[in-house]
N, C-alpha and C positions, 0 to 999 in steps of 0.2 A: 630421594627423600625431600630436595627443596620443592622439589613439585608437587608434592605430597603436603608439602605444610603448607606451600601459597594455597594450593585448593582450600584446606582448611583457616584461611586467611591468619595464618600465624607467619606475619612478614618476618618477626625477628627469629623463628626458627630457619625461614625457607634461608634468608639471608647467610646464616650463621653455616648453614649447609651448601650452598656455591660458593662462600670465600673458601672454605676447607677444599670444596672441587676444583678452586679456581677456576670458576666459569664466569668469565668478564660479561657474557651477555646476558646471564641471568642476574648476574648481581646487580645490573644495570635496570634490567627489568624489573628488579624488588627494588632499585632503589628509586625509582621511578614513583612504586606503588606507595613507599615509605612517605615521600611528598607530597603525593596527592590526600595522602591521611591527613598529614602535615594542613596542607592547604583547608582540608576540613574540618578538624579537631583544632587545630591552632597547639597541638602539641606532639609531640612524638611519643607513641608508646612505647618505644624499643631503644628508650633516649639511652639506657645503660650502656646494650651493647653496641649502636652506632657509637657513640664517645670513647670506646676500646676498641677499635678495631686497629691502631696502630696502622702497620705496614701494611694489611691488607687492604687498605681502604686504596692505595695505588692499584687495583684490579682494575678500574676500570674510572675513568672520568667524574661520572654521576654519582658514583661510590665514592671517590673524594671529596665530591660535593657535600656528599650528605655529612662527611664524618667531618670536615670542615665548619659547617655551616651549625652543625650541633657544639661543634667549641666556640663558634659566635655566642651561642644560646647560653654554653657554661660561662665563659666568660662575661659576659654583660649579668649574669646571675652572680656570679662573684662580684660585681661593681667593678671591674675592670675594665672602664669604660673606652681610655684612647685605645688599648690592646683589641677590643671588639670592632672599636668602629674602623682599626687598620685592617682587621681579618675580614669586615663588610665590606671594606674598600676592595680587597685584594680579588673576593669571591666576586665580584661586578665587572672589575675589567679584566681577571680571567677568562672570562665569558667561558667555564662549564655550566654554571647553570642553566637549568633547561631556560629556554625564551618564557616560557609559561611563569617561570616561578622570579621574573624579572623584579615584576611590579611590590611582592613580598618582600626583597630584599633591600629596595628602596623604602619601601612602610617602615621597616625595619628600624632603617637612619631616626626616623621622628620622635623615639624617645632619647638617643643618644644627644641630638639638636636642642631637648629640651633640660637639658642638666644646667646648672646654673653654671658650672664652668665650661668655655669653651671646648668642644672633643673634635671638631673640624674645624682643622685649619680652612684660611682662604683657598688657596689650593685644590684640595680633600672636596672642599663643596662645590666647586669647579668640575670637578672628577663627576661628582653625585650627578650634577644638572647635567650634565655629558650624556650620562647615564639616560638620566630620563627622558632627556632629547631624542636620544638611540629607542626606549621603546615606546614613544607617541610617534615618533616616525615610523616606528616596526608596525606600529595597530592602523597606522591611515593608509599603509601600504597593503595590507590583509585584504583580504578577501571582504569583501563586504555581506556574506552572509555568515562568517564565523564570529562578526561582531556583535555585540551584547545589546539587546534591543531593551527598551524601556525601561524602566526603575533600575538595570544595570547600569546603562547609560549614563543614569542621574550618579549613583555609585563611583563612578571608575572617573569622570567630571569631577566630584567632591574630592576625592583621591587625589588625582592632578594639583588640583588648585592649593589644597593642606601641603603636598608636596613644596609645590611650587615658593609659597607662604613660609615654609621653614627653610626650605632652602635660601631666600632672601633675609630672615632675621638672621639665620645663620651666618652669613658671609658677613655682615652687616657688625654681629658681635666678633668675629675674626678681626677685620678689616679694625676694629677698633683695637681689641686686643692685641694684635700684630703692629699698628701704630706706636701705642701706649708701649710697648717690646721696644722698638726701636727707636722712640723716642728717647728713653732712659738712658 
């Protein structure tokens, strides 16, 4: 039946049908396909039941990921912002998420970075720039034909540097914040 609904590209049925089989490699499989939507659409169609999947979501890695990564999503939509940006934090040096969906969860930080009250510590941004260290060293290490030629190039450059940019104001507002703390 899950292979019956992937075909018919109804992820959230195929999905719902190997958690009930318990089959860690297909649900790994849809949750694979779930991301790459994700990656596409900038949203999850099946946001309901990723965010209920409870205990099943320990089937498999990716499937944690994803049910994980969707209570990032709840979360920072509730305005629960340090509670999100700890659950970003945790889903980065986990390291389940695929390498692919690296550069997304660091995007991610840049509206948390922009809140008027500090949500990363000095620390926390330390962790992030870690982060990002790990995947510009992962992309100069690749293969040099699965890298993104022309106006991507220019893309994933711009990316970088916005990164880079908050990640600096950020520590910058900690560092003062965390100061102004202890100076009191």
């Amino acid at each position: 039946m899950a292979m019956k609904a992937m075909r018919n590209n109804r992820l959230g049925s195929a999905l719902s049908w190997s958690v009930r089989a318990k089959d860690s490699f297909f649900a790994t499989l849809i949750s694979d396909r779930l991301l790459q939507d994700y990656c596409i659409k900038g949203s999850f169609s099946d946001f309901d039941l990723i965010s209920n999947l409870g205990s099943s979501m320990l089937l498999s890695d990716r499937l944690t990921f994803l049910g994980k990564y969707c209570e990032f999503h709840k979360l920072y939509g509730e305005t629960q912002f340090a509670e999100a940006a700890k659950l970003l934090l945790s889903l980065m040096t986990a390291r389940i998420a695929p390498r692919s969906f690296w550069m997304t969860l660091l995007l991610d930080s840049l509206p948390l970075m922009e809140q008027k009250e500090v949500i990363f510590s000095t620390e926390q941004t330390y962790v992030l720039m870690h982060c990002l260290e790990d995947v510009t060293t992962g992309e100069a290490e690749s293969d040099s034909e699965t890298r993104a030629v022309g106006g991507e190039d220019e893309v994933e450059t711009t990316k970088l540097g916005l990164l880079r940019l908050a990640f600096t104001r950020n520590l910058a507002k900690a560092i003062v914040q965390e100061g102004t703390r202890h100076g009191s």
